[in-house]
MDAnalysis code that builds the backbone (N, CA, C; Angstrom):
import MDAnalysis as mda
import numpy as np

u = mda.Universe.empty(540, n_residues=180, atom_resindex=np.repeat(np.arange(180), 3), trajectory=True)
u.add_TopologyAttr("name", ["N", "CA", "C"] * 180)
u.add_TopologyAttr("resid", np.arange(1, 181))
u.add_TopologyAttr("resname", ["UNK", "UNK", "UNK", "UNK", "UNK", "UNK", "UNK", "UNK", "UNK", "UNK", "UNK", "UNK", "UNK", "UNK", "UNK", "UNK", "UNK", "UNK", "UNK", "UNK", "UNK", "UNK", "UNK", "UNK", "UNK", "UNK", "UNK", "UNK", "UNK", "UNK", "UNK", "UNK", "UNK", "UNK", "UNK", "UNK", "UNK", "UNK", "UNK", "UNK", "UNK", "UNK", "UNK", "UNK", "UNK", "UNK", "UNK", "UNK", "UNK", "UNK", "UNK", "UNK", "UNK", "UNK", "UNK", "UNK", "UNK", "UNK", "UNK", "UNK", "UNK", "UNK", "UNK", "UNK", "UNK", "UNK", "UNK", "UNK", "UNK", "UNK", "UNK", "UNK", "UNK", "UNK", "UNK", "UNK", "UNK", "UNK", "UNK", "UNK", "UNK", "UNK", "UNK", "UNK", "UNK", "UNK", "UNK", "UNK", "UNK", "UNK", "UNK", "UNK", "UNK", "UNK", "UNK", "UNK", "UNK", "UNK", "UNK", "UNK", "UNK", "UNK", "UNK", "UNK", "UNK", "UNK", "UNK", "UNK", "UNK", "UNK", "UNK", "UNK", "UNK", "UNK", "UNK", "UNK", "UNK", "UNK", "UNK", "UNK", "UNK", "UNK", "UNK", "UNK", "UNK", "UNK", "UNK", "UNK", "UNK", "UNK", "UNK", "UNK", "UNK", "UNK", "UNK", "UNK", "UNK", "UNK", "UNK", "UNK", "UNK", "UNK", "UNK", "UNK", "UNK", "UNK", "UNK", "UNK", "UNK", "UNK", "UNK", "UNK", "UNK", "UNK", "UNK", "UNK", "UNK", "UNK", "UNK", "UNK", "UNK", "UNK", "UNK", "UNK", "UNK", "UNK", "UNK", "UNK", "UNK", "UNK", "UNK", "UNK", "UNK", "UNK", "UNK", "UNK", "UNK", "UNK", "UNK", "UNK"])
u.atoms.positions = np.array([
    [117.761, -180.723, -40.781],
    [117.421, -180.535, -39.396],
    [116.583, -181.724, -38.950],
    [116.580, -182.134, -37.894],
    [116.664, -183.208, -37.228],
    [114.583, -183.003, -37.029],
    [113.893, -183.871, -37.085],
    [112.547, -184.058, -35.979],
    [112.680, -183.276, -34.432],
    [111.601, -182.696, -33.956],
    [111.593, -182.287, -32.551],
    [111.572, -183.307, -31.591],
    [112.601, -182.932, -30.676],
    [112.482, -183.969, -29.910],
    [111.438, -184.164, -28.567],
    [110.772, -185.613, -28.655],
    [109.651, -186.184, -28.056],
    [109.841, -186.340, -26.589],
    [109.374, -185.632, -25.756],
    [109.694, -186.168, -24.257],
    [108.600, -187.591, -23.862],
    [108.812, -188.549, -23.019],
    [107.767, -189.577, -22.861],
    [107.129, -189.056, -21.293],
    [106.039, -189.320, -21.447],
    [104.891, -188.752, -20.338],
    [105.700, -188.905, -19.095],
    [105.408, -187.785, -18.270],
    [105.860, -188.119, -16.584],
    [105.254, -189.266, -15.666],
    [106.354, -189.895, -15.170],
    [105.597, -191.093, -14.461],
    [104.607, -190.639, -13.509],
    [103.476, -192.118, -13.367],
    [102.596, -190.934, -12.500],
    [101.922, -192.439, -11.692],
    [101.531, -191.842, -9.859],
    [101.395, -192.934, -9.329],
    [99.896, -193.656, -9.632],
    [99.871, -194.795, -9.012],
    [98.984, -195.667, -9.120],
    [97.627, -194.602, -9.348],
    [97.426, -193.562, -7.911],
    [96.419, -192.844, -7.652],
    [96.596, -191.533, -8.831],
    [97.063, -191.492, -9.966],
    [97.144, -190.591, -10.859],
    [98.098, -189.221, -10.739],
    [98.830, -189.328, -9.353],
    [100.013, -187.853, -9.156],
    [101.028, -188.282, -9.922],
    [101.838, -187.251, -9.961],
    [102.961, -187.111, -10.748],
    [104.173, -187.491, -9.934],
    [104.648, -188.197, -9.800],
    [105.925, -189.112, -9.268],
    [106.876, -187.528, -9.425],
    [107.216, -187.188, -10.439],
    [108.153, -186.024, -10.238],
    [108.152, -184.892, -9.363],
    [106.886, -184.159, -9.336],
    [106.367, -183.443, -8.376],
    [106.810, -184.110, -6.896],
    [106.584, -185.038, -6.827],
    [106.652, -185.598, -5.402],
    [108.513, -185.464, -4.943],
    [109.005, -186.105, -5.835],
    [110.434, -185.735, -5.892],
    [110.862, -184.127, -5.610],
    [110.054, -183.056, -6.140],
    [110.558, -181.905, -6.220],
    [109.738, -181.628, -5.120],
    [108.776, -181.703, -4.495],
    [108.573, -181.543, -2.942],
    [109.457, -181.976, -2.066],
    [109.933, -183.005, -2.240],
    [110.773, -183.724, -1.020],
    [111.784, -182.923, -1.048],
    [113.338, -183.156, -2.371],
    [114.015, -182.531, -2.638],
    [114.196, -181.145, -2.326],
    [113.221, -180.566, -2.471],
    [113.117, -178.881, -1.836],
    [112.966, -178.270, -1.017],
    [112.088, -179.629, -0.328],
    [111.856, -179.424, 0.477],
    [110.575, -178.540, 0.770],
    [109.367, -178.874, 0.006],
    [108.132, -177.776, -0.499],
    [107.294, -178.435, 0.209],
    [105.984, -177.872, 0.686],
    [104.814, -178.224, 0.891],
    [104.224, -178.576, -0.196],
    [103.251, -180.085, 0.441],
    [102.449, -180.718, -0.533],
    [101.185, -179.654, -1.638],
    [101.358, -180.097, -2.622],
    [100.664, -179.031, -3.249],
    [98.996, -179.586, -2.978],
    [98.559, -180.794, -2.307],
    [97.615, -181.752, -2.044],
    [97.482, -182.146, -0.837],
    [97.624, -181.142, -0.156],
    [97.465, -181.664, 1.397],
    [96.502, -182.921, 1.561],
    [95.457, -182.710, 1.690],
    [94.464, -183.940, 2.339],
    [94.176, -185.035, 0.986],
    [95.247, -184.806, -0.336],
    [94.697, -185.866, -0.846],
    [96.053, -187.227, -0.253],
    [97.171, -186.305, -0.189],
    [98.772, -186.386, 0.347],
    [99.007, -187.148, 1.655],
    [97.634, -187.301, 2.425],
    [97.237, -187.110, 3.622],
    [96.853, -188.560, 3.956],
    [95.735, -189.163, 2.828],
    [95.410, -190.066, 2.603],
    [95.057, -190.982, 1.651],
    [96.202, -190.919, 0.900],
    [96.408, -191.685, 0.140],
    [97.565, -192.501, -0.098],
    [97.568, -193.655, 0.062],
    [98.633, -194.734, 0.201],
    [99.957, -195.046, -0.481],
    [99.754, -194.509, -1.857],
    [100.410, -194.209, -2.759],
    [100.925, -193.362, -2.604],
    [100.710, -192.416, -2.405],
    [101.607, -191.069, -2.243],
    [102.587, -191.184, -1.002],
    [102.024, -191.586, 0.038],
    [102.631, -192.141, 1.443],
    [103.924, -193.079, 1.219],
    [103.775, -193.976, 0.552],
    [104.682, -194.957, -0.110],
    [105.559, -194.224, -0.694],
    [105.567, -193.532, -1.569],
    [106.341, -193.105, -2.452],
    [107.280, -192.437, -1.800],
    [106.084, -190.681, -1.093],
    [107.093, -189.787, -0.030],
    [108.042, -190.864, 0.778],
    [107.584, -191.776, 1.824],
    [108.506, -192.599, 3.051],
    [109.403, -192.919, 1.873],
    [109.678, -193.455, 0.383],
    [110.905, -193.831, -0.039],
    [111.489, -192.436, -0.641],
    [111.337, -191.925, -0.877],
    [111.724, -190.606, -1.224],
    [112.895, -190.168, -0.079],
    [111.995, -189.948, 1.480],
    [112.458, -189.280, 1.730],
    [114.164, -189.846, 2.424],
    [113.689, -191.655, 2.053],
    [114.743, -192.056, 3.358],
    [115.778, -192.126, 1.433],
    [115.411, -192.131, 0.446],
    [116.775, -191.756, -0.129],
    [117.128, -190.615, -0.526],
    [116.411, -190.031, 0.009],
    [117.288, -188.046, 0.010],
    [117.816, -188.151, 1.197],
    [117.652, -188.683, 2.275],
    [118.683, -188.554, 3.751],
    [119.994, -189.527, 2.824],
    [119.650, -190.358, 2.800],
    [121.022, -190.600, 2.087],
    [121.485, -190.297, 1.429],
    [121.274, -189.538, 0.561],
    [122.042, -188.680, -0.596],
    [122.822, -187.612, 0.292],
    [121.724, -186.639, 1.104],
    [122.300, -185.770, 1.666],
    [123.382, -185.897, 2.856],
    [123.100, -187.429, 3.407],
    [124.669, -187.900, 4.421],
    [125.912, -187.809, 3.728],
    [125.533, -188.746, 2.441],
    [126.728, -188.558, 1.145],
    [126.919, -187.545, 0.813],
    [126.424, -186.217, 0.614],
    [127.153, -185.239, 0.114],
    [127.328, -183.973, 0.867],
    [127.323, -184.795, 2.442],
    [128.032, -184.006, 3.311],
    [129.716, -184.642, 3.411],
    [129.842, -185.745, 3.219],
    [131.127, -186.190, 3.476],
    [131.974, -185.030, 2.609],
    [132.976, -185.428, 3.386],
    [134.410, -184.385, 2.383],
    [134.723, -185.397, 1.349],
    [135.570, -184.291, 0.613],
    [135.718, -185.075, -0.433],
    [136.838, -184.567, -0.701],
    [137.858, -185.170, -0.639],
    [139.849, -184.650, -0.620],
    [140.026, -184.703, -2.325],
    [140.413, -183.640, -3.260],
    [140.754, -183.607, -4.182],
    [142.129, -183.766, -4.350],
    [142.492, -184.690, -4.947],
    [144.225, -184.807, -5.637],
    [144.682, -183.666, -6.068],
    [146.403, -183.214, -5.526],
    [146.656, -181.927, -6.115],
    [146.902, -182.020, -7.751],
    [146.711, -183.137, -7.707],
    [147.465, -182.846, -9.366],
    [146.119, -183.164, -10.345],
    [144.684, -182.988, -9.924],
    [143.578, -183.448, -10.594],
    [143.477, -182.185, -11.780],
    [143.826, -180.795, -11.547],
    [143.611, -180.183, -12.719],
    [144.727, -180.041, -13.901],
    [145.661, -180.785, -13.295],
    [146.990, -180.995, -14.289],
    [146.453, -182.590, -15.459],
    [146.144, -183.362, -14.417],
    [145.794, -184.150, -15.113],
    [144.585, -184.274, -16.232],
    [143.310, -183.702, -15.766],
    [142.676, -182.930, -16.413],
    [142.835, -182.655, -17.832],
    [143.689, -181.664, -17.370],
    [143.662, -180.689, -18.749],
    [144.609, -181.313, -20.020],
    [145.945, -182.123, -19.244],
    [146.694, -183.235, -20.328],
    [145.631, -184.462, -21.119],
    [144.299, -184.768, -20.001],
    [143.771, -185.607, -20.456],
    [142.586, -185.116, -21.638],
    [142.293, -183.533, -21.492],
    [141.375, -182.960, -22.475],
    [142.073, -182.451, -23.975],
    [144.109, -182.593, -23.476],
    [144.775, -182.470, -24.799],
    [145.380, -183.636, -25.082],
    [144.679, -184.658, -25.030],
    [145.303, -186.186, -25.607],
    [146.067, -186.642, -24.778],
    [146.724, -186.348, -23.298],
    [147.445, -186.966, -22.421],
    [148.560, -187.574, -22.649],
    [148.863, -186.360, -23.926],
    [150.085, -186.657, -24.477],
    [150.172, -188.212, -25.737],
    [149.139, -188.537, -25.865],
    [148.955, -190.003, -26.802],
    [149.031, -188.925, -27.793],
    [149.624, -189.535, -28.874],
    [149.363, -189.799, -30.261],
    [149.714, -190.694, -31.207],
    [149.290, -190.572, -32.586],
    [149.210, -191.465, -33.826],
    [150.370, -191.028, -35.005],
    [151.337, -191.863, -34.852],
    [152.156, -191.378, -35.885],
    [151.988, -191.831, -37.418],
    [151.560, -190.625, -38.175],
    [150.976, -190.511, -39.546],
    [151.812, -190.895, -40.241],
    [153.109, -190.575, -40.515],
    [154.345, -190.476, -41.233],
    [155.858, -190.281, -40.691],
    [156.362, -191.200, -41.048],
    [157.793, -190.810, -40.678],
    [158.756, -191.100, -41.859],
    [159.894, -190.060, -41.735],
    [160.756, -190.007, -43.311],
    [162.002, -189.097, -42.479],
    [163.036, -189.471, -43.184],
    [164.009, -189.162, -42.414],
    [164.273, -187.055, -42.101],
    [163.350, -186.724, -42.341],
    [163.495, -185.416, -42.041],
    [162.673, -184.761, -40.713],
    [161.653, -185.953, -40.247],
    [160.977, -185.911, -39.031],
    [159.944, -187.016, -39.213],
    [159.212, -186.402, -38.007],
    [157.810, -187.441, -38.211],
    [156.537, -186.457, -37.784],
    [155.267, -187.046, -38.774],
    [154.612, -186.203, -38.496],
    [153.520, -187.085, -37.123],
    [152.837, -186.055, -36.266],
    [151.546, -187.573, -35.367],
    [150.356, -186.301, -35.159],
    [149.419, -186.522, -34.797],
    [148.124, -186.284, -34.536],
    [148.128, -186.634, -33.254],
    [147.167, -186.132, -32.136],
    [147.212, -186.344, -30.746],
    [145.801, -187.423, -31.577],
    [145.399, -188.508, -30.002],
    [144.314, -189.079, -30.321],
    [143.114, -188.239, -30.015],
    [143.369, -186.797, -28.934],
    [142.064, -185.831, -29.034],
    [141.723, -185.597, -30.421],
    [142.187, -185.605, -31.371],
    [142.003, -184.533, -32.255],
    [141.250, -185.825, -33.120],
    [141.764, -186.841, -33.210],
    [141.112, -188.112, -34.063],
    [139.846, -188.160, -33.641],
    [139.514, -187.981, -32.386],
    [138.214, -188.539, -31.925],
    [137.250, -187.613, -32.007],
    [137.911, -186.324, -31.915],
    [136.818, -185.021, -32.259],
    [136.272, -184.968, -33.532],
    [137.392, -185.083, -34.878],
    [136.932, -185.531, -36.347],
    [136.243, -186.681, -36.171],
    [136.333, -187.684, -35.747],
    [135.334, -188.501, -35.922],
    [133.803, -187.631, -35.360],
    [134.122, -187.443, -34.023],
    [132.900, -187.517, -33.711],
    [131.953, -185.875, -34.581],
    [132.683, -184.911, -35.043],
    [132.160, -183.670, -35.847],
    [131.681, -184.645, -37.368],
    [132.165, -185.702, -37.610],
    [132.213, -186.370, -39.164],
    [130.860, -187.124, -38.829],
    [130.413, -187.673, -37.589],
    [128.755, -188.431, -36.847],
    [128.234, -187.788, -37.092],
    [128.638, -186.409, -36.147],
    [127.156, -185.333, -36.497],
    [126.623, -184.947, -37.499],
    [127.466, -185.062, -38.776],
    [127.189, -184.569, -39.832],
    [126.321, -185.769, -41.071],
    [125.998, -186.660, -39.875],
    [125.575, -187.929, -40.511],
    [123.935, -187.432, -40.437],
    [122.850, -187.440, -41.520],
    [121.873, -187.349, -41.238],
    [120.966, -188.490, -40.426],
    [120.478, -187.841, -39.339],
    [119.714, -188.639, -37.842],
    [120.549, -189.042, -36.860],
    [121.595, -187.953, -36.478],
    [122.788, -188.352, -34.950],
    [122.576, -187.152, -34.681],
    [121.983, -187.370, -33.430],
    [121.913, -186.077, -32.307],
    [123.075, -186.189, -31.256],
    [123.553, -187.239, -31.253],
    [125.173, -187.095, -30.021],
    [125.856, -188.057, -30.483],
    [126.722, -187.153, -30.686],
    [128.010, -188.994, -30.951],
    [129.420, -187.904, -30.009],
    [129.853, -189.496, -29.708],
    [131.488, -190.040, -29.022],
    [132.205, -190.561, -29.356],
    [133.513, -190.347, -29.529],
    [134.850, -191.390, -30.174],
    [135.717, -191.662, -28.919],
    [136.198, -193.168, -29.191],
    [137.360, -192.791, -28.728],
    [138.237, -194.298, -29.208],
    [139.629, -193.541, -29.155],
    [140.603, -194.547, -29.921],
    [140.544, -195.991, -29.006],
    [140.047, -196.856, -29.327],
    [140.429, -198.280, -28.449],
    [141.761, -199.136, -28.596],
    [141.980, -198.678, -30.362],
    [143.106, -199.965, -30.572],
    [144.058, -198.855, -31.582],
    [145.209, -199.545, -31.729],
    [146.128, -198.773, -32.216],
    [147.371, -199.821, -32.654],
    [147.192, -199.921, -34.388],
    [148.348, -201.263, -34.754],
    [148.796, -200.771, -36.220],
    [148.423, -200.940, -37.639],
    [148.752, -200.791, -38.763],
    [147.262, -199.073, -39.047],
    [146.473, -199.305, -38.247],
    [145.480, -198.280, -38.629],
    [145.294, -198.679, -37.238],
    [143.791, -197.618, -36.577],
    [143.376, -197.009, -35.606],
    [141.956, -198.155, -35.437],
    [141.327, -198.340, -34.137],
    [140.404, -198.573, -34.227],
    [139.441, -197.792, -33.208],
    [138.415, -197.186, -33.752],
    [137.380, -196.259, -33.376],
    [136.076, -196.839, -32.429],
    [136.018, -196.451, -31.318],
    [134.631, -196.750, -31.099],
    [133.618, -195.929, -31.177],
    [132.662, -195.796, -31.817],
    [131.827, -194.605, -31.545],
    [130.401, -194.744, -30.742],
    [130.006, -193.761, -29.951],
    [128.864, -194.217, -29.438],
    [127.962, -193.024, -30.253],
    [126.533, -192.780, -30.307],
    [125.968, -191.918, -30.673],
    [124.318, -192.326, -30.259],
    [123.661, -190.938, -30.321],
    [122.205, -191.262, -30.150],
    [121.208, -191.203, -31.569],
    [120.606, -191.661, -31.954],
    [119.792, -191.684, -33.307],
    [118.429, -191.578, -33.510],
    [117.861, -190.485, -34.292],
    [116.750, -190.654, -34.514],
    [115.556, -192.065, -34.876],
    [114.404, -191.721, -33.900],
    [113.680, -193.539, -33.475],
    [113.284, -193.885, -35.116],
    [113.420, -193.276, -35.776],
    [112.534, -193.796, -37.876],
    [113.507, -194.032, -38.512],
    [115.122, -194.375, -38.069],
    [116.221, -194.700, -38.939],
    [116.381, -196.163, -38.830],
    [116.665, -196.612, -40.175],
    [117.424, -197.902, -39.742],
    [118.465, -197.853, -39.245],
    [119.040, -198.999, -38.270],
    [120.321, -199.067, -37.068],
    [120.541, -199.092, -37.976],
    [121.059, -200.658, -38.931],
    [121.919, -200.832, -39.593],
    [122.201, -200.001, -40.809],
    [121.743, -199.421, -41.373],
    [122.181, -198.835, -42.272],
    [122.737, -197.369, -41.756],
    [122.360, -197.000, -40.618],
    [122.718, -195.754, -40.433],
    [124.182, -195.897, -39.807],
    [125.084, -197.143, -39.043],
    [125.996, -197.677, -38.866],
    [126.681, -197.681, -40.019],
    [126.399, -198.061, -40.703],
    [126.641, -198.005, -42.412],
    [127.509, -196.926, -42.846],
    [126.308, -196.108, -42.899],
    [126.754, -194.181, -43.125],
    [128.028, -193.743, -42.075],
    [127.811, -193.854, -41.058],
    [129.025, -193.340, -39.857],
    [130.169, -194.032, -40.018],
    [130.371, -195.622, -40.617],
    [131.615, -196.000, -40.516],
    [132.470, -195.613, -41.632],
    [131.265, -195.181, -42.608],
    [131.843, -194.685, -44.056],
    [132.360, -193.009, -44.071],
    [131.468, -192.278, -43.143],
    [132.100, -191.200, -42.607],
    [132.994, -190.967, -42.417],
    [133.016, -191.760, -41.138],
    [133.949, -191.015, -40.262],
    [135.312, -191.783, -40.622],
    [135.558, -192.633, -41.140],
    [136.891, -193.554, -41.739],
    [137.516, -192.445, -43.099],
    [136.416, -191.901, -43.645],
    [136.486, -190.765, -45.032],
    [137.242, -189.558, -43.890],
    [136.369, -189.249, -43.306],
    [136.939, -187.662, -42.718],
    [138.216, -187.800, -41.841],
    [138.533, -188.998, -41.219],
    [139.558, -189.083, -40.397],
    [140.707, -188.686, -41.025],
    [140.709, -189.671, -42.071],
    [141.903, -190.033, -43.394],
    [141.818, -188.587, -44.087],
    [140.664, -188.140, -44.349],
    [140.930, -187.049, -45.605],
    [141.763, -185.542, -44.282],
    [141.308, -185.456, -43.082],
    [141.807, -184.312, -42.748],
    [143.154, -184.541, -41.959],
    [143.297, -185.923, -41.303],
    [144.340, -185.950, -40.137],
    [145.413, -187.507, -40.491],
    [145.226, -188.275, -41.988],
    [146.215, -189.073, -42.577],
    [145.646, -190.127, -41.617],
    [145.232, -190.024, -40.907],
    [145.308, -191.458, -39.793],
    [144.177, -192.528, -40.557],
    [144.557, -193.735, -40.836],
    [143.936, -194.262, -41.501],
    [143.144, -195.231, -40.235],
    [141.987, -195.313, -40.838],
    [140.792, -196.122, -39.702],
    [140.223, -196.916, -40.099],
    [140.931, -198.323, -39.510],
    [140.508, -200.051, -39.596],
    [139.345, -200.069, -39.282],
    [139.127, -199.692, -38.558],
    [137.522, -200.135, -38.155],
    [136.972, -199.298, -37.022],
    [135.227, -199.214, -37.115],
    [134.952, -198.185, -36.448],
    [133.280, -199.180, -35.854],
    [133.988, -199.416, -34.487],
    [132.665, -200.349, -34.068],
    [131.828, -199.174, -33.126],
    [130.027, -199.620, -33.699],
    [129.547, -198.158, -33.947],
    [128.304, -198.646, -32.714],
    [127.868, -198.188, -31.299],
    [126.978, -198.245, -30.417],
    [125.757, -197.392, -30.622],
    [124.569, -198.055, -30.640],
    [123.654, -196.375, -30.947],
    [123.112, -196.663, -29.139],
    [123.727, -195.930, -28.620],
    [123.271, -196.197, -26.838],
    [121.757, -195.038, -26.688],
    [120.792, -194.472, -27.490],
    [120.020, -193.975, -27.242],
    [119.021, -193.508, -28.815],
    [117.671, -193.605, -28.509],
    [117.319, -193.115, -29.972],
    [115.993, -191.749, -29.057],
    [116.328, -190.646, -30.370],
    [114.758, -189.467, -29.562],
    [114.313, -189.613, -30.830],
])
C-alpha cells in the first residue's frame, strides 16, 4: 500500500486569505465571509475584480449551445471497444487469432498498477510493425527513483502483455506526468 497522499497548502493572498475561498464565494455566488476586511483590502479587491470578470466568461461560454453529433455515442462506445483496431497475434491456415488494442492497453496499464509506487497509469498503442509500441503515462510516488521505476514498468508491462494477450512489446516509452 502506497504512502498517504499529501495535499500542498491552499494558495493564500498577499494579505493572508485563502485564494480558494474567494473562488467559492464568487463561483456561488456567497457572501463575503469578511465583510469589512473584503471591503478594504486591496488584495482581496484584485483578486475578486479578476475572479469575477473570468466567471462572466465562463458563464457566457457555457451558455452557448452546444450541437452534439448524432453519431457521438456510436462512436464513443466503438472507440471504448478498440474502434475496431486490432493486433494480429497469429495466423496459420485455420484462422487468425488478434486482440483489440483496448484490451493491450488495459493489461498494460492493470500490469503499472501493480508496479510498486504507481498511483495512475495510461497506455496507449502508438506504433504497430514486427511488435507493438506502448506509451505509458503514470503518476509516481515523490521517494522513488524515475529511472529505475521506468525500469520496473517496462519490464512489466512487456512480461504481462506477452504472457496474457501473445502481443509481443518492442518498446514501452514510459512518462511519469505527476508524482504525490
Amino acid at each position: 500500500m502506497g504512502s498517504p497522499v499529501t495535499r500542498p497548502p491552499a494558495p493564500t493572498l498577499e494579505c493572508g486569505r485563502d485564494l480558494l475561498a474567494l473562488v467559492e464565494q464568487v463561483t456561488e455566488e456567497l457572501p463575503p465571509a469578511d465583510p469589512e476586511h473584503q471591503a478594504s483590502c486591496p488584495y482581496c479587491q484584485d483578486a475578486l475584480a479578476r475572479l469575477r470578470a473570468d466567471s462572466g466568461a465562463l458563464r457566457e461560454l457555457a451558455a452557448e449551445p452546444v450541437r452534439v453529433p448524432r453519431d457521438l455515442s456510436g462512436r464513443l462506445v466503438a472507440g471504448l471497444r478498440g474502434g475496431g483496431r486490432s493486433i494480429v497475434v497469429a495466423a496459420a491456415p485455420g484462422g487468425r487469432d488478434s486482440v483489440a488494442e483496448a484490451v493491450v492497453c488495459r493489461l498494460a496499464r492493470l500490469a503499472a498498477l501493480a508496479v510498486q509506487g504507481v498511483h495512475q497509469a495510461s497506455a496507449v498503442v502508438v506504433h504497430r510493425d514486427a511488435g507493438i509500441t506502448l506509451d505509458l503515462h503514470v503518476t509516481a510516488e515523490l521517494d522513488r527513483s524515475l529511472p529505475d521505476l521506468a525500469t520496473q514498468l517496462r519490464e512489466a508491462v512487456t512480461h504481462a502483455v506477452a504472457r496474457s494477450s501473445g502481443v509481443r512489446v518492442t518498446a514501452v516509452d514510459v512518462t511519469v506526468d505527476d508524482v504525490v
